[in-house]
N, C-alpha and C positions, 0 to 999 in steps of 0.2 A: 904754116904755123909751127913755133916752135914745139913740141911734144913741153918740153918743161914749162910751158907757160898753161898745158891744158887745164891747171888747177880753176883756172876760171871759169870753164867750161866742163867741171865735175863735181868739186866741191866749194863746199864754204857754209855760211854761216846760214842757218835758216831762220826766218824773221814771221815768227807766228801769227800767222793773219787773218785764223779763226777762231772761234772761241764757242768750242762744241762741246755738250754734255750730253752723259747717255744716263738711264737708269738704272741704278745698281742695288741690287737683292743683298740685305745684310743682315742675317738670320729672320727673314720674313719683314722685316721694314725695309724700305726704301730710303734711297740717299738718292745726291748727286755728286756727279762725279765728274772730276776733268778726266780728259783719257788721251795718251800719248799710244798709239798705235802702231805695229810693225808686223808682216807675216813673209813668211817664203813661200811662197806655193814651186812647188816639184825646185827647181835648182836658182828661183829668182828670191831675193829677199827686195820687197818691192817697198822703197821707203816715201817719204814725204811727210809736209804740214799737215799735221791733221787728217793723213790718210786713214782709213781701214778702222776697224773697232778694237777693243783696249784686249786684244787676246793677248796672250802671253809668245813673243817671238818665238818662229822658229832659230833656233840657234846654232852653233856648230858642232856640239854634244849631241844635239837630239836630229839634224840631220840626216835621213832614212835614202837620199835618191841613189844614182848606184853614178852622180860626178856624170855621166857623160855631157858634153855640153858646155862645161866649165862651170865657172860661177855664174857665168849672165844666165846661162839655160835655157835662150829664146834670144826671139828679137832676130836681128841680120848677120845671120849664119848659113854658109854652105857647106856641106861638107867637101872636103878636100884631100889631100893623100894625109898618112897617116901621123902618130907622133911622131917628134920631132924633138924628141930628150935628147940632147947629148950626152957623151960619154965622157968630158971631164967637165969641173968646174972649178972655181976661183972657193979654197977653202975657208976665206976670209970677206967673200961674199955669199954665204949660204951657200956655197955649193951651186951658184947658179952659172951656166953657160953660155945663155945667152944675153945674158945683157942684164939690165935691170928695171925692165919697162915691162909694165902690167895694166890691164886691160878689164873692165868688165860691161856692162850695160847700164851700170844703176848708180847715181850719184851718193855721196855718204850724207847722211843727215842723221839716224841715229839709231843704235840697235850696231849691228852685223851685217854689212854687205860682202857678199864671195866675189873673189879679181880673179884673172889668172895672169899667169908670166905667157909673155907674145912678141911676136917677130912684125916686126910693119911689114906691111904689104904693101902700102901704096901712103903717104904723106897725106896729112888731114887738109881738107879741101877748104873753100871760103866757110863752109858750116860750122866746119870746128870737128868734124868726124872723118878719122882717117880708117884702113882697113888693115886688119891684123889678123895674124896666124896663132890660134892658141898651141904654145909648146908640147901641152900634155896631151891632144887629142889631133894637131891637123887642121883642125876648122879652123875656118875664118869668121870676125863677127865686123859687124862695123859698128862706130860709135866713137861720140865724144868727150868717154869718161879715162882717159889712159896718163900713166904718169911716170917718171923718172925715178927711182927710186936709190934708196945705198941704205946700208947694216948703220943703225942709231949710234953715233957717239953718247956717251953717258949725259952729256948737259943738254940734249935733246931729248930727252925720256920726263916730259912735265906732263902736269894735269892739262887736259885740253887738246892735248897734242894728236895726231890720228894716226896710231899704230897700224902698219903690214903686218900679220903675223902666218906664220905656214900654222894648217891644220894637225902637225904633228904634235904627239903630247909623250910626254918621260913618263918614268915609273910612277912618278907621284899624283900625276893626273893633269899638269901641268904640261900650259902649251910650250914648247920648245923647239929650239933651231933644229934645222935640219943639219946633220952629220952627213951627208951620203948625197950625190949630185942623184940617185936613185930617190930621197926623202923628199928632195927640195921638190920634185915635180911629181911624185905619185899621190902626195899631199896637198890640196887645194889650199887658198890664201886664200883671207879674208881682212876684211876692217873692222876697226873700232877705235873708238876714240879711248884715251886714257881721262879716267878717272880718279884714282889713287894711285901714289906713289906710296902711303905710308908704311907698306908692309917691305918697303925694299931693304933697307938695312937692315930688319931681324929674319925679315922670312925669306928675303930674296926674288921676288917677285913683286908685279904691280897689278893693278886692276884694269881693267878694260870694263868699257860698257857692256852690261851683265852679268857684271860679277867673277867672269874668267881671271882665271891668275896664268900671267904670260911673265916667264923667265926675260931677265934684261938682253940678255943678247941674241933673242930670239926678235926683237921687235924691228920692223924696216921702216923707215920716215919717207914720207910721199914729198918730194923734190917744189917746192912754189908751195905747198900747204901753208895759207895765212891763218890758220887755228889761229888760237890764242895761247900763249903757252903761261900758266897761273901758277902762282907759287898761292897755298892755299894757307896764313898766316894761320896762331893762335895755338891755342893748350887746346886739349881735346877733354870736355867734361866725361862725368859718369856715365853719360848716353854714347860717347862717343862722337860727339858733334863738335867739330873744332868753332871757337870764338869767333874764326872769321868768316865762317860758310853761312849761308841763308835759308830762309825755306821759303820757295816761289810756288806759283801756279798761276791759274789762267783767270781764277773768279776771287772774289772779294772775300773777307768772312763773312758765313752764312749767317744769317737773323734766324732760320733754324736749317736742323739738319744738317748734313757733311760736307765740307769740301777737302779732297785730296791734292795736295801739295808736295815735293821731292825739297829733298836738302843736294844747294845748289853751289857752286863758286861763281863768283860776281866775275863775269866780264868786261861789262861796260857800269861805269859808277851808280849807283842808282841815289836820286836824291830828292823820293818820294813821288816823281812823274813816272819814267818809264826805265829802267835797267835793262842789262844784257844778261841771263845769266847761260851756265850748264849745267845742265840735269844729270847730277853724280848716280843715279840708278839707268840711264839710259843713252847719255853723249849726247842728247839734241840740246843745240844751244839755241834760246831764244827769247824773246822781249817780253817785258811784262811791267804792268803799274803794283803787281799784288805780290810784293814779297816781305818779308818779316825776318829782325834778327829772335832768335829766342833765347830761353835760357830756362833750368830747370827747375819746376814751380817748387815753390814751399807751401806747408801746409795752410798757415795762414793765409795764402793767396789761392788758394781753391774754393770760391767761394760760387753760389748760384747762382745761375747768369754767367761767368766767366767763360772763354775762348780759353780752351786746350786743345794743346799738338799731341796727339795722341799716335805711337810707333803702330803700324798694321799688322802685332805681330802677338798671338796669343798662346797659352795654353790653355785646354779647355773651352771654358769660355770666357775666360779672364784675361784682358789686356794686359802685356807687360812691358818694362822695358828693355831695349835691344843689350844681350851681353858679350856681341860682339860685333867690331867696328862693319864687320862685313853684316853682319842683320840691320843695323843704322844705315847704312847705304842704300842695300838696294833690296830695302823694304819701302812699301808708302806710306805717308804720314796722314795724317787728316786732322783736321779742324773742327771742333764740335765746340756746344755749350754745357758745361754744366747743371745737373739737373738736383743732387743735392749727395754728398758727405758721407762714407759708414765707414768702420772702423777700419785703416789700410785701402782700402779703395772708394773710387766716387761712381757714382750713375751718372753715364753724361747719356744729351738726346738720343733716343731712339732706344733707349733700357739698355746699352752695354757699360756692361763693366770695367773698370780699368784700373792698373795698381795704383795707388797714391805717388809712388815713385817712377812710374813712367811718363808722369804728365811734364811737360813744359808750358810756357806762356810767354805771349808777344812782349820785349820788352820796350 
């Protein structure tokens, strides 16, 4: 099997086929809640539908193991002789020396999976799992998640897209290329899907699923990747929410109480049955009947009984709205009813408060 064809047999598109809620504690009342889950336990970030409970990922910031292992961290690994860095590399391919094929255990669906750069060992079998030599440590893993890879041309850097990027970061805290064939491999790589592009032209960077800011010419495109690549149309209001983005979830609006919802980019049309979208706080793209355009209420249209999208983002104990494009993003949203009107803010169910100008409504 051809290695550049492995995309089908690692990633792609996940197609949401449960529809699971947990109980959620919100200042002493109860809500319900949809929950998009993701965890790393020691060196695996173990992804899926509807896997695991709504903890907050481990991420590549908050990563504690000490890398031996590579990114898979398990699974069919022997150990073997030792690294296998070279001593030059191609300075217009990250400084990489051996090729541009990487390797992990865990397919992308959404959040952060760790890869590493690898040497075949032996060509993938009828299964679709071939055996590889991790460059940074020696070990061999086997597995049918490996991909071809090359340094992003600029019209390749779109929302949807699933960025390589090396775990090295510059002065400003930003993920960035490797300079040094020593950077490219002492640095672990990981995944993430692109989310924003918007901060590229003023600030020079883009977003990855969770908020990371990765410099443009740090990011490597996975060779056969059928992403979706989304130009995300529209002016972008007070909240920060561009005209043409949505807000989806898994459950209906509630008749009482919470449902949490992400602001999404449409992938496949939605025309009131079922849509495709991506979940711009996390990269999992996936299907649903329960999506809404919105737009930001006026006071007139705050009335008792009404459905408000309220931003999950407070001081004190007052809801506000996001003032910045990165708090819109990869904050959650929710769904409540109004419960009645005071001066500058409203009481919606369950007694929290929220500013009058952070609300939205389904248009």
């Amino acid at each position: 099997m051809d290695p550049r064809h492995a995309w089908r047999h690692g990633l792609g598109s996940c197609r949401m086929t449960c529809d699971r809620t947990i109980t959620h504690m919100m200042e002493g009342e109860m809500s319900i809640l949809t929950t998009r889950g993701c965890l790393i336990l020691a060196t695996v970030l173990v992804t899926g539908c509807g896997g695991g409970s709504d903890e907050a990922s481990v991420t590549p910031d908050e990563f504690t193991g000490d890398g031996g292992g590579g990114a898979a961290g398990g699974g069919e690994e022997t150990a073997e002789a030792g690294p296998m860095i070279p001593t030059e590399g191609d300075p217009d391919d990250h400084h990489l020396g051996h090729g541009d094929l990487f390797a992990g255990l865990q397919p992308y669906v959404h959040g952060t999976v760790y890869v590493e750069p690898v040497v075949e060992v032996e060509p993938a079998a009828a299964t679709g799992e071939g055996t590889f030599a991790m460059v940074r440590t020696g070990e061999q893993m086997q597995t049918a998640h490996f991909w071809h890879t090359h340094k992003a041309d600029p019209d390749e850097i779109r929302v949807g897209v699933i960025a390589l990027v090396s775990e090295r970061k510059d002065a400003e805290g930003r993920y960035a290329a490797p300079e040094t064939v020593e950077q490219a491999y002492d640095h672990r790589w990981w995944l993430a899907r692109i989310v924003s592009v918007a901060p590229l032209e003023t600030k020079g960077y883009v977003w990855v699923a969770g908020g990371y800011e990765v410099a443009p010419d740090a990011i490597r495109i996975l060779e056969g990747d059928d992403s979706p690549a989304l130009d995300v149309p529209g002016d972008e209001d007070a909240h920060f929410v561009s005209t043409g983005l949505w807000v989806a979830g898994i459950q209906p609006l509630p008749d009482k109480g919470t449902v949490y919802a992400s602001l999404c980019a449409e992938v496949a049309p939605f025309d009131g049955g079922e849509g495709r979208f991506l979940d711009l706080s996390n990269g999992k793209i996936f299907d649903t009947a329960h999506a809404w355009k919105t737009r930001i209420a006026k006071p007139k249209q705050i009335q008792k009984g009404v459905h408000v999208l309220v931003p999950d983002i407070k001081d004190r104990a007052v809801y506000r709205a996001p003032q910045t494009r990165e708090e819109a993003l990869f904050n959650r949203w929710w769904f409540v009813k109004v419960e009645k009107k005071k001066k500058g803010t409203v009481v919606v169910e369950g007694s929290y408060e929220v500013d009058m100008d952070a609300l939205r409504i389904v248009e």
